[in-house]
C-alpha positions in Angstrom: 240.3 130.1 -32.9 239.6 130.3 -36.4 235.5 128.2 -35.4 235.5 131.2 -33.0 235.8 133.6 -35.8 233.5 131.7 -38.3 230.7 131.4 -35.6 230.7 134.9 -34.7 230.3 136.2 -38.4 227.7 133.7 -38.3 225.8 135.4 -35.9 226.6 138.4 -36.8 225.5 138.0 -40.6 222.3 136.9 -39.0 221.9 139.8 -36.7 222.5 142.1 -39.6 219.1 140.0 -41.7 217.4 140.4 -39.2 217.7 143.8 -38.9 217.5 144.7 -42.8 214.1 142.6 -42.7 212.8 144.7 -39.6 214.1 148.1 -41.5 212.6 146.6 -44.8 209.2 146.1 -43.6 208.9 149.5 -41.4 209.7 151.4 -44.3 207.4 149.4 -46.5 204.7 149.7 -43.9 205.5 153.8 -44.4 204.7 153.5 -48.3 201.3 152.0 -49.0 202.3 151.2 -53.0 204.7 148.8 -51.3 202.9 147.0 -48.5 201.2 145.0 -51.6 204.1 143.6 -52.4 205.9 142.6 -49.8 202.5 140.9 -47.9 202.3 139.1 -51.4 205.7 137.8 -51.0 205.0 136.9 -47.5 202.1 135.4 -48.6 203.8 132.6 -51.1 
């Protein structure tokens, strides 16, 4: 039971990246004085 558990926060803490990451980069997309920085990020 308790693998059961620890496998589905698993996923679910990965879901949740994912979708921060997605929602990070369309609003960064939205304000050009950010996209610099994150494709430099990226880019290292």
């Amino acid at each position: 039971m308790k693998r059961k558990v620890a496998l589905l926060l698993a996923i679910g803490s990965i879901v949740l990246a994912v979708e921060a990451r997605a929602w990070v980069m369309q609003t960064a997309s939205a304000h050009s004085s950010i996209e610099p920085l994150t494709h430099g990020i990226g880019a290292e």
